[in-house]
Residue, then its C-alpha position, 0 to 999 in steps of 0.5 A: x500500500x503506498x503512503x502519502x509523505x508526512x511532508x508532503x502532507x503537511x506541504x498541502x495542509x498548510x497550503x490548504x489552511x491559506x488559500x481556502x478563505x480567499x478561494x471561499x471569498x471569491x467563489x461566493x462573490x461569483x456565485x452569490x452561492x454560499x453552498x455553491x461556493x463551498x462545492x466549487x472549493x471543496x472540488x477545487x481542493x480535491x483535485x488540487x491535492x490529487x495532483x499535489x505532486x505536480x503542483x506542490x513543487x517550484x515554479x508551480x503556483x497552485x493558488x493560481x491553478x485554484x482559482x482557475x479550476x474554481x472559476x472553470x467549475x462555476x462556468x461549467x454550472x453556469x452552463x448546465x443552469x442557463x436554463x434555469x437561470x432565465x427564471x427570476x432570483x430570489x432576491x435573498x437568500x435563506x439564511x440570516x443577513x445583517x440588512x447590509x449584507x441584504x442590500x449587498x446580495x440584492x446589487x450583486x445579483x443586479x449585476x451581470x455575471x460577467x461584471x460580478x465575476x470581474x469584480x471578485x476576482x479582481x477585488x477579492x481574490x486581488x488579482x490585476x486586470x490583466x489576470x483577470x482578463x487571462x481567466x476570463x477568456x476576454x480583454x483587458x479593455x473588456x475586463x476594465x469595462x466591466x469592473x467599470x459598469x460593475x462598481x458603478x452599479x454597486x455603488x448606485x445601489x449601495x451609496x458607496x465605494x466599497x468592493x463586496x464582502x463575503x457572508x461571515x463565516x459560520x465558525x461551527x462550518x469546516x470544510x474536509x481537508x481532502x485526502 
């Protein structure tokens, strides 16, 4: 029977215990999903820890191969639920919100998926434009564009200029680390 190295192990579980909030942050601003977003990230751990191997070592970056893995299964739901999506949103979702955060959720799903995912990436996971435009598949005028049309709307709709925050985090909820 093969055994995983303790260092290797370790190796993840650390990278693990420091990238699954900020991978968490930006999968729920993209999907405005919290139970989506904790599958996105769980899915997203387990393949990276099984090509660990490959993505543990230097000059691998694993964080940015996360976050491309996360984004590429959230437009793969997307995909599947293009149909469903036609039909209106429930404005809240069905758990406990400060009122903020209502209004918050309520502007996020005005915008489109395109400047919502353009402003979680950019502002959540604190990726620059040209990055961004790089997940995403567009320009970088694109990616300008709609992070642009995006903190406008935001800011039309929340009175300010802050970039979205994620729903805090029940303390009670740990996500497996994958083995």
């Amino acid at each position: 029977m093969w055994h995983m190295n303790v260092d290797v192990e370790r190796d993840f579980s650390a990278f693990f215990s420091q990238e699954r909030e900020r991978l968490l942050q930006m999968s729920w601003a993209i999907t405005l999903d919290r139970e989506q977003a904790r599958d996105v990230v769980q899915e997203t751990m387990a393949r990276a820890w099984s090509r660990w191997d490959e993505l543990g070592v230097e000059p691998a970056n694993p964080a940015a191969w996360c976050r491309t893995v996360a984004l590429n299964l959230i437009r793969s739901q997307w995909r599947r639920d293009r149909t469903e999506r036609a039909a209106p949103r429930s404005a809240v979702p069905a758990v406990e919100l400060a009122p903020e955060d209502r209004d918050l959720i309520r502007a996020l799903h005005r915008l489109s998926d395109r400047q919502r995912t353009a402003v979680a990436l950019h502002h959540l996971a604190d990726l620059s434009v040209a990055r961004v435009a790089e997940l995403m598949e567009i320009s970088e005028s694109s990616v300008k564009e709609h992070l642009q049309r995006g903190r406008s709307r935001l800011e039309a709709e929340l009175g300010a200029a802050s970039p979205p925050a994620p729903p805090a985090r029940d303390d009670n909820e740990q996500m497996e680390v994958p083995r």
